[in-house]
PLY file of the C-alpha trace (Angstrom):
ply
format ascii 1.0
element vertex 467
property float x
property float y
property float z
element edge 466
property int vertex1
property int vertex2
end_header
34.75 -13.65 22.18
35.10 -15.56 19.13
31.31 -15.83 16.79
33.06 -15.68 13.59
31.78 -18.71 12.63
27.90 -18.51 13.84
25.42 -16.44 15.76
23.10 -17.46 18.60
19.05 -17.07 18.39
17.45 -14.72 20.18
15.48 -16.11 23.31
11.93 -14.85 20.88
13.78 -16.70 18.16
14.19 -19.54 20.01
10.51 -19.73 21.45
9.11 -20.13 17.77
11.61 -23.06 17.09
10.45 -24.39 20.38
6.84 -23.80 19.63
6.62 -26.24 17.33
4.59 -29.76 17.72
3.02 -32.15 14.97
0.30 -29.81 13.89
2.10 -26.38 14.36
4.14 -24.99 11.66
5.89 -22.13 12.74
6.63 -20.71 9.12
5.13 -17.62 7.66
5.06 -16.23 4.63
3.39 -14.47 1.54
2.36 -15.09 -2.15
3.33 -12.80 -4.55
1.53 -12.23 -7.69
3.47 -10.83 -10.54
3.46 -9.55 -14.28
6.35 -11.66 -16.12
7.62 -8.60 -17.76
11.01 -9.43 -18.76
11.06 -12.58 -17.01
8.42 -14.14 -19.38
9.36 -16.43 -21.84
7.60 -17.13 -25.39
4.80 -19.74 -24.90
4.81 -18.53 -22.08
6.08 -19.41 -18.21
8.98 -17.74 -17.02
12.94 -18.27 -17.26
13.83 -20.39 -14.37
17.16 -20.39 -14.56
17.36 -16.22 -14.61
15.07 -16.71 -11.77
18.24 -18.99 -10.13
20.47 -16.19 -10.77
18.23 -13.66 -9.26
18.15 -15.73 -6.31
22.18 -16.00 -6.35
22.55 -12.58 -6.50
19.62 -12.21 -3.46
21.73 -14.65 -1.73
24.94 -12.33 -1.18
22.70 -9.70 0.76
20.93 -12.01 2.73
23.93 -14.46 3.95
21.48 -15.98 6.75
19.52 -17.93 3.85
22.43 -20.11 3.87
22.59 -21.16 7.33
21.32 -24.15 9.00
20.76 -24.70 12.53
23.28 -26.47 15.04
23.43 -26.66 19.26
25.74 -25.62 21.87
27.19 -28.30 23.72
25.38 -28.91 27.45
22.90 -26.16 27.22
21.74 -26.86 23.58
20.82 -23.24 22.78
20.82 -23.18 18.89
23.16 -21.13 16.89
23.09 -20.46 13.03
26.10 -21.92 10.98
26.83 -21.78 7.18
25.66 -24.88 5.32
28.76 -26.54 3.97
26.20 -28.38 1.67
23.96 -25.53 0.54
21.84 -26.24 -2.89
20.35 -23.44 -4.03
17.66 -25.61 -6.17
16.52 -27.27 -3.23
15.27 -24.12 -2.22
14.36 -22.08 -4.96
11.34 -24.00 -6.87
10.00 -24.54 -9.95
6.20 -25.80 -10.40
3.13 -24.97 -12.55
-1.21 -24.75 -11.68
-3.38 -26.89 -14.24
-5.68 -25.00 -16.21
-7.33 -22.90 -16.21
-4.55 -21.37 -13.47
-7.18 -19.52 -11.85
-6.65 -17.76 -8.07
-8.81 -20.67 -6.39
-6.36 -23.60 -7.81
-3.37 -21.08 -6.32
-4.80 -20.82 -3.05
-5.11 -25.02 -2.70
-1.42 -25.30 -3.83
-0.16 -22.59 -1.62
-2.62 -24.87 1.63
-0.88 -28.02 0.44
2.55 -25.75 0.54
2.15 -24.09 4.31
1.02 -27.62 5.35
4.66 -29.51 5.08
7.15 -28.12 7.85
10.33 -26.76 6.72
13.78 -29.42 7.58
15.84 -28.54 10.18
18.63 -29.99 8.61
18.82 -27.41 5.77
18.79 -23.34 6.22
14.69 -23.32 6.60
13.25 -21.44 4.15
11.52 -22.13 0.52
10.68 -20.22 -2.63
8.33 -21.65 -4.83
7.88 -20.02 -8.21
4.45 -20.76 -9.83
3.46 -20.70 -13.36
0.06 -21.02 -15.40
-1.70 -18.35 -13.52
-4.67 -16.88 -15.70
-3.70 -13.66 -17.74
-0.50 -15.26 -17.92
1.30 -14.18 -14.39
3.35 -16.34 -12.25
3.40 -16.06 -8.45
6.05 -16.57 -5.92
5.03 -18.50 -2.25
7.75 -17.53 0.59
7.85 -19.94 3.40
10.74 -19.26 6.28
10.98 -20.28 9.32
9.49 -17.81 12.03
12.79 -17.95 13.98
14.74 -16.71 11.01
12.17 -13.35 10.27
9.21 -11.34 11.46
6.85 -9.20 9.52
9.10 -6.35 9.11
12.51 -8.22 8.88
10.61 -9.84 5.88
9.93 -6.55 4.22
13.21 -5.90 4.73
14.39 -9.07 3.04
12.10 -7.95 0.20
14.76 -5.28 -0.60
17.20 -8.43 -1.25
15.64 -9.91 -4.38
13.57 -7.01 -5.26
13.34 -3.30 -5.90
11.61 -0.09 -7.03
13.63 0.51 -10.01
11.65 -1.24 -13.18
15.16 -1.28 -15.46
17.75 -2.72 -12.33
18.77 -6.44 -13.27
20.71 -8.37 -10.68
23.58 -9.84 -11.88
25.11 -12.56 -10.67
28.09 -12.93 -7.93
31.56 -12.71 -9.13
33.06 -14.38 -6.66
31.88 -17.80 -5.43
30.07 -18.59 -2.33
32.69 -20.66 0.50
30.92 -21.71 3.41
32.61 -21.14 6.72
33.66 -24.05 8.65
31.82 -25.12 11.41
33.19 -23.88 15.22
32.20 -27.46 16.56
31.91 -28.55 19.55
35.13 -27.14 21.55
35.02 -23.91 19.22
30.97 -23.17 20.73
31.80 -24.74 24.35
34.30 -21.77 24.71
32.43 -19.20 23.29
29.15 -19.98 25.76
31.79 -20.25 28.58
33.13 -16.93 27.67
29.48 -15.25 27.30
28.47 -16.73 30.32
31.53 -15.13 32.10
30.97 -11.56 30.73
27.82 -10.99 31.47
28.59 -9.74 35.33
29.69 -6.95 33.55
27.49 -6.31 31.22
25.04 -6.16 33.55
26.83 -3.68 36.12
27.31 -1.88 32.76
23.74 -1.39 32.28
22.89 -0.71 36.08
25.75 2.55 35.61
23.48 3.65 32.91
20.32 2.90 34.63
22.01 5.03 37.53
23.24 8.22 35.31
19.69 8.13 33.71
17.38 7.49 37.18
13.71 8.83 36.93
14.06 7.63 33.22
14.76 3.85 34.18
12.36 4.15 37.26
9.63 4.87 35.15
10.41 2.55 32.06
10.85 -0.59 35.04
7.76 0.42 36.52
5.88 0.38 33.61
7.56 -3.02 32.01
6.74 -4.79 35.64
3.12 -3.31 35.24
2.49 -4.23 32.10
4.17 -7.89 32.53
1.75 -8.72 35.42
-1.15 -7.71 32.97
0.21 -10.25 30.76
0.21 -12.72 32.90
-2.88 -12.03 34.42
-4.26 -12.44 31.07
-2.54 -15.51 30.24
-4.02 -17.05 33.59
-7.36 -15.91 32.50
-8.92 -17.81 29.74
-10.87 -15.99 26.71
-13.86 -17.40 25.83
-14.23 -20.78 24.16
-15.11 -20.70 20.43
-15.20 -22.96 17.02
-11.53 -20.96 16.83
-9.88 -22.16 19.54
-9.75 -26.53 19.24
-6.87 -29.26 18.68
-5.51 -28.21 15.22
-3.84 -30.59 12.63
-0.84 -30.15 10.34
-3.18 -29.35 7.04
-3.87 -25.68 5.91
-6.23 -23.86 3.79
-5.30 -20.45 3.04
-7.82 -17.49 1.57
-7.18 -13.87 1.18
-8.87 -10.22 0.03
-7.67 -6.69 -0.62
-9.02 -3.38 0.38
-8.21 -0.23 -1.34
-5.72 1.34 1.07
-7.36 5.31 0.79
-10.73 3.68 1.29
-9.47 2.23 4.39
-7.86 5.65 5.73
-11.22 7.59 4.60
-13.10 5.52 7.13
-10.25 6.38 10.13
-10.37 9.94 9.05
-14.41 9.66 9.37
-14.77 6.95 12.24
-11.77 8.24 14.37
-9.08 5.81 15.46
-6.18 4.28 13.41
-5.93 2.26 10.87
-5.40 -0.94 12.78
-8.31 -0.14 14.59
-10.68 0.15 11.58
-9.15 -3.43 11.07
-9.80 -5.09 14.51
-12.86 -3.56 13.90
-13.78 -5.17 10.90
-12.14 -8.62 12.31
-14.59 -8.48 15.58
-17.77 -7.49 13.70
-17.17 -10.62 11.05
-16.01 -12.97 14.20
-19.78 -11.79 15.54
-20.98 -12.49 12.29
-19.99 -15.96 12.06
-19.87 -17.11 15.55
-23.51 -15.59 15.33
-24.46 -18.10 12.30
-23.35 -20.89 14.76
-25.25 -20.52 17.29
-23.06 -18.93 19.94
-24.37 -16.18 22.18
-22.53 -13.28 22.03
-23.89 -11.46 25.01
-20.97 -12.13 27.61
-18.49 -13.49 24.94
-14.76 -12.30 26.11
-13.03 -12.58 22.77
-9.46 -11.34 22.54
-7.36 -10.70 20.02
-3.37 -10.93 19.81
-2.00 -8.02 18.35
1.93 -8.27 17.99
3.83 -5.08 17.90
7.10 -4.19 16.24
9.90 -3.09 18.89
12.46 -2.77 15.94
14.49 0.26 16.34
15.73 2.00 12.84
19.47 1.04 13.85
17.86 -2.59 13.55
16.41 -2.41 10.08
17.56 -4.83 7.48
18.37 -7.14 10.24
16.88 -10.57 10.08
15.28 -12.46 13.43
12.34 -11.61 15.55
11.76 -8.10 17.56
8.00 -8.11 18.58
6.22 -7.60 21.50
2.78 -8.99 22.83
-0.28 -6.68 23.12
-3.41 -8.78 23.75
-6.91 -6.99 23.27
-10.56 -7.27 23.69
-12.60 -7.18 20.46
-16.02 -6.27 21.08
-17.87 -9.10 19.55
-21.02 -8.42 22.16
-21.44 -4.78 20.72
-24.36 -4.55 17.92
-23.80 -0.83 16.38
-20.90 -0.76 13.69
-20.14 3.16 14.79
-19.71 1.94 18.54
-18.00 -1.29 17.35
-15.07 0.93 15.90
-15.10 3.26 18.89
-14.87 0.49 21.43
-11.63 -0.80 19.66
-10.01 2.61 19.28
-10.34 3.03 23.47
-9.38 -0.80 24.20
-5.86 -0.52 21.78
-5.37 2.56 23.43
-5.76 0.87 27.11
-3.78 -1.88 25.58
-1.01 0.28 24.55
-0.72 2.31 27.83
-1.23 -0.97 30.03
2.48 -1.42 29.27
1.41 -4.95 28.24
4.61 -4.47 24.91
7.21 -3.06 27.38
6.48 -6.19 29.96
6.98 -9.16 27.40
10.39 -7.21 25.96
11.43 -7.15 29.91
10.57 -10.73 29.85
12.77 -10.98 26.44
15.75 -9.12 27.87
15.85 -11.44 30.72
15.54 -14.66 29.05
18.27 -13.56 26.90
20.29 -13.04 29.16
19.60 -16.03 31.62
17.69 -19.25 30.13
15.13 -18.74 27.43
13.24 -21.68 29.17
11.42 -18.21 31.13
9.71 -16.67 28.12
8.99 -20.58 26.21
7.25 -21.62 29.04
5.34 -18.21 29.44
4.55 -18.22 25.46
3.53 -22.05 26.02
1.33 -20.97 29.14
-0.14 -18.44 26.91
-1.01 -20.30 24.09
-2.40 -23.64 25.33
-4.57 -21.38 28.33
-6.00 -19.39 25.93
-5.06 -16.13 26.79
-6.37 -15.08 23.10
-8.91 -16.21 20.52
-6.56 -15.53 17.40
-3.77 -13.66 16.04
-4.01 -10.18 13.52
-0.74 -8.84 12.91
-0.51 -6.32 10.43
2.99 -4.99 8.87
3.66 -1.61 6.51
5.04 -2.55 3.33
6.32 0.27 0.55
3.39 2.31 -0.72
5.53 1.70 -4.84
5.18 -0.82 -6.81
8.66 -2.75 -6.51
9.98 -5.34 -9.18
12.03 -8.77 -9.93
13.89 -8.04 -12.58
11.38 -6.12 -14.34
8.82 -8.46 -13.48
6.37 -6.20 -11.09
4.59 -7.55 -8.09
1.05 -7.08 -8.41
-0.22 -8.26 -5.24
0.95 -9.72 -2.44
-1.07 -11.49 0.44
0.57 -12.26 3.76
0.84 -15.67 6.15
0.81 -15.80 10.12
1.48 -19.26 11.38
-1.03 -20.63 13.79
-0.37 -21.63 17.39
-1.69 -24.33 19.32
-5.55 -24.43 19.97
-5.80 -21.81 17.13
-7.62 -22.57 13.97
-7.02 -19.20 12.42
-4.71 -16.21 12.16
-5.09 -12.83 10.28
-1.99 -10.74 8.49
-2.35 -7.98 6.72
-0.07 -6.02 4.36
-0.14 -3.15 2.99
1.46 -2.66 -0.78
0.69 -0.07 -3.47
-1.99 1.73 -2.78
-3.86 -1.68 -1.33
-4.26 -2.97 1.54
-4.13 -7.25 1.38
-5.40 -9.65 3.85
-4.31 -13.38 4.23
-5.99 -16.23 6.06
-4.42 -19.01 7.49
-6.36 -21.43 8.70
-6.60 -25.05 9.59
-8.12 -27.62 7.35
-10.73 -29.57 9.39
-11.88 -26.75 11.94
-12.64 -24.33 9.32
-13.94 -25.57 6.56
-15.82 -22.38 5.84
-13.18 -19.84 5.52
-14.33 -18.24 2.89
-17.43 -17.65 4.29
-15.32 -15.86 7.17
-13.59 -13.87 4.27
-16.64 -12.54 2.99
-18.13 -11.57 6.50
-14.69 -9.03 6.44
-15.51 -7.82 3.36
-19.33 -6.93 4.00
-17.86 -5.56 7.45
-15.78 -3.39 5.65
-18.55 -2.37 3.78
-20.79 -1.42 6.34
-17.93 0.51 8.00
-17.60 2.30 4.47
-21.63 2.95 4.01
-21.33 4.91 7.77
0 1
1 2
2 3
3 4
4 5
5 6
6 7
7 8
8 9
9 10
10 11
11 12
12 13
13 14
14 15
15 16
16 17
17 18
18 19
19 20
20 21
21 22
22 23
23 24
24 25
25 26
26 27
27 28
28 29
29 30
30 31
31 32
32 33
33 34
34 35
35 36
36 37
37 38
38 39
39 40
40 41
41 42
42 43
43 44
44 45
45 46
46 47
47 48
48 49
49 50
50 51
51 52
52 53
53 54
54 55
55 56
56 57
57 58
58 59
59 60
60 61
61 62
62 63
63 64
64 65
65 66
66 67
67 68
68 69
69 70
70 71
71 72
72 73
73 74
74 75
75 76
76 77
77 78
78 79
79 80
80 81
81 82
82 83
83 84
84 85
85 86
86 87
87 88
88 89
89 90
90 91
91 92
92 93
93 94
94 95
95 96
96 97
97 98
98 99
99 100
100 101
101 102
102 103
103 104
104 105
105 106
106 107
107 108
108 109
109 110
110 111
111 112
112 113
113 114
114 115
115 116
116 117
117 118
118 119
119 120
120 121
121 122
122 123
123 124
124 125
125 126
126 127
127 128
128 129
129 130
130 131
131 132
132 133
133 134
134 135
135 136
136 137
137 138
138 139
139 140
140 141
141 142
142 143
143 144
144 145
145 146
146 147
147 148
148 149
149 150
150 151
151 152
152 153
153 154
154 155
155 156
156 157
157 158
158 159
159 160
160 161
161 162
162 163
163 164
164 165
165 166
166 167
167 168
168 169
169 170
170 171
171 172
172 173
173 174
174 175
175 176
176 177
177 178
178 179
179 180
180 181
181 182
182 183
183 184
184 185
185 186
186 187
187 188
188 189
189 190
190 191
191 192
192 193
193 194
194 195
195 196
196 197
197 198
198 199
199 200
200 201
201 202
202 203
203 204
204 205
205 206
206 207
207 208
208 209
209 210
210 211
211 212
212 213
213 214
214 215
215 216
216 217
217 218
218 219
219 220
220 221
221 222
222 223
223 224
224 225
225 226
226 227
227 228
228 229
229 230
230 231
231 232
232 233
233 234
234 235
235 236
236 237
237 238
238 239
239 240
240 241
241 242
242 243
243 244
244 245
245 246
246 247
247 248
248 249
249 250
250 251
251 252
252 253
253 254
254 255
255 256
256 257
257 258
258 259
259 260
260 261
261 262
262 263
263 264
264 265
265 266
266 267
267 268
268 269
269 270
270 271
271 272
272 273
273 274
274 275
275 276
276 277
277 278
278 279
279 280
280 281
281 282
282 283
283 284
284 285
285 286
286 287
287 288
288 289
289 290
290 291
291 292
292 293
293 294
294 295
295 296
296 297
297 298
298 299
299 300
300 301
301 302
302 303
303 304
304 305
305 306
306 307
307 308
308 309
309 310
310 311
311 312
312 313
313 314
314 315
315 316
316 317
317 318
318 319
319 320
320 321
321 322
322 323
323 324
324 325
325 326
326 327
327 328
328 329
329 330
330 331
331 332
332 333
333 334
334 335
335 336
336 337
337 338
338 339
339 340
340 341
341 342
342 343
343 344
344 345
345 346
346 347
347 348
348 349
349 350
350 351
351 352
352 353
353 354
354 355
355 356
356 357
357 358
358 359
359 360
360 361
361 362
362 363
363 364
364 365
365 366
366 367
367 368
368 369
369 370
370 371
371 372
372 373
373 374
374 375
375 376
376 377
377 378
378 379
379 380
380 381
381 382
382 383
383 384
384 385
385 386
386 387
387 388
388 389
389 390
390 391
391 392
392 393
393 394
394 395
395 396
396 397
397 398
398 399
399 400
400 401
401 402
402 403
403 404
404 405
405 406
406 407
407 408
408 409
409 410
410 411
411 412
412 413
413 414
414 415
415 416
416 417
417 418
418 419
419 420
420 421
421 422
422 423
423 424
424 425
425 426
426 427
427 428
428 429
429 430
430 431
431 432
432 433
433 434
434 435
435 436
436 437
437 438
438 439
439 440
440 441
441 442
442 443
443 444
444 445
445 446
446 447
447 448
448 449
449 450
450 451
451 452
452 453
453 454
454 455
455 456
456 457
457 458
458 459
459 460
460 461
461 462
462 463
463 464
464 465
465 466
């Protein structure tokens, strides 16, 4: 088979491209705060055009950033191709906060930012580099394309521009970047004709090891078939309705917090459970708080949470595109007591994770991978607009050092989950340095409040603390 020239997306890849609609953006990303350092220049601001290099020299780990999107002929599956035009300025930008630069004005900017969708005509990602920020840092907003990275692909991609060595300075590529030409239309007809024609035998490949490794496979199928029909039982089932869950548009606000990370694992060491769970636990005792202050009762509320899960294996690391699975779980808005709060989420993730609910949608993955990924759109489609969950909290590990640019060292750095149809908010969280940093994505009209959201977390986590 010939893929010199390009690779096909994943069928998962290919859902978040195809999950797209005039108010969906299916971008995340981050924002990066950062000491200049070295990168400062006098009066201050930062050197742009080191930045550029920086970026340049990024660029020759991470060759994907330079890839745009095309289609196979007749079955229009997309495929990644180099762009023949690339301009590195167009996605690597400069801009500045008025005064007085302070976190508020960054958080507007980085809204207006996350509410423009990314062209599929160039590779689809951004960098915007921000000056003006009180005490004289600068921060850095990532937007990229879901289809391109997940949450742990994007730490990886970290490692491209950025590192734990204070003193390393990138340097930029001897050699000049050439594009590859395009396979066009012939060159991908073949190659899908040719995939199409091997896979008889890749799949009598894999039934010989299913076969050498029986009770194994028996048990994994069992337990992916199991766990698939819980999925789409759940998916059939709607979740409660809730000032969460209406018609969003294409404008975002965007708020975040930090919790320090010991803090966070003295309260699992004290409250039992993980610390996910002492997360999902703070998330459903603020969701009770608000939905509380408008008028909702909580009593029967079945509000569910959907809690993606990493299937990345380590021979996978430093690999970009998506390799999640779905969990979806029941936050106990309806409980009162803080202690049993915790405790109720610590027993539902582990019913969750024994359900076999992550094994069943990576079945479903396999197989629309193999066959048409038309299976797993529809199902994530079915999912979404039925409201098989209330909102998304997805939470990646990110390296417990500080890591720099350059010199310049990343002080904080607050996470983005784009938000799905019917969903007016979604939670990431990241952990960095000894911290622990929450971002919230939400839409414009529906949630006007946010903040007020943000500080039910915090006095959440605070009452978890005080126990």
């Amino acid at each position: 088979m010939a893929y010199e020239h390009y690779d096909r997306l994943t069928a998962l890849d290919t859902v978040f491209l195809d999950l797209e609609s005039p108010g969906v953006h299916m971008h995340v990303g981050s924002v990066g705060i950062f000491d200049p350092g070295p990168l400062g220049v006098e009066g201050g601001g930062i050197d742009f055009e080191r930045v550029l290099e920086i970026a340049e020299s990024g660029l020759q780990r991470a060759p994907r950033f330079r890839q745009k999107l095309d289609r196979m002929p007749v079955t229009g599956h997309p495929v990644w191709v180099d762009d023949e035009h690339f301009n590195l300025t167009y996605h690597v930008r400069h801009t500045a906060l008025p005064a007085p630069g302070d976190e508020r004005r960054l958080k507007r900017l980085v809204g207006r930012i996350m509410s423009q969708k990314l062209d599929r005509q160039k590779p689809m990602w951004e960098l915007w580099f921000v000056e003006g920020l009180e005490e004289d840092r600068f921060a850095v907003v990532s937007k990229v394309h879901h289809c391109l990275i997940d949450g742990i692909s994007g730490v990886d991609l970290l490692a491209a521009f950025m590192g734990p060595d204070p003193e390393y300075r990138a340097r930029r590529p001897e050699h000049r970047w050439i594009p590859r030409p395009a396979p066009g239309s012939l060159g991908l007809l073949r190659d899908e004709v040719l995939r199409r024609a091997s896979l008889p035998a890749r799949a009598l490949g894999a039934a010989a090891e299913a076969l050498r490794h029986r009770e194994r496979t028996v048990e994994a199928a069992s337990r992916a078939a199991s766990g698939f029909a819980e999925s789409v039982a759940t998916s059939l089932t709607p979740a409660s309705e809730t000032p969460f869950n209406v018609p969003i548009g294409p404008h975002r606000r965007f708020d975040w917090t930090r919790f320090d990370f010991d803090v966070v694992r003295e309260v699992k060491e004290k409250l039992g459970g993980t610390v996910n769970d002492v997360v999902l636990a703070c998330v459903a005792g603020a969701v009770r708080r608000y939905l509380g202050g408008h008028g909702l009762d909580l009593a029967e509320i079945d509000f569910r949470s959907f809690v993606p899960v990493s299937t990345r294996v380590a021979s996978e690391r430093g690999k970009l595109g998506n390799r999640v699975s779905m969990i979806v779980a029941r936050l106990p808005v309806d409980e009162p007591d803080p202690r049993r709060r915790i405790q109720r989420v610590s027993e539902e993730m582990q019913h969750a994770k024994r359900s076999g609910q992550a094994s069943g949608t990576e079945a479903l993955e396999a197989v629309s991978d193999w066959t048409a990924t038309g299976l797993l759109v529809t199902f994530s489609r079915l999912a979404s607009t039925r409201r098989a969950y209330n909102l998304v909290v997805t939470n990646v590990p990110g390296p417990p050092i500080p890591i720099y640019m350059d010199g310049a060292k990343l002080l904080h750095s607050y996470p983005l989950v784009p938000l799905f149809t019917n969903q007016a908010l979604g939670i990431a969280l990241f952990s960095y340095d000894g911290g622990l940093y929450w971002g919230f994505n939400a839409d414009w009209d529906a949630l006007p409040d946010l903040h007020d959201f943000v500080g039910a977390v915090e006095r959440e986590f605070e009452t978890l603390r005080k126990l």
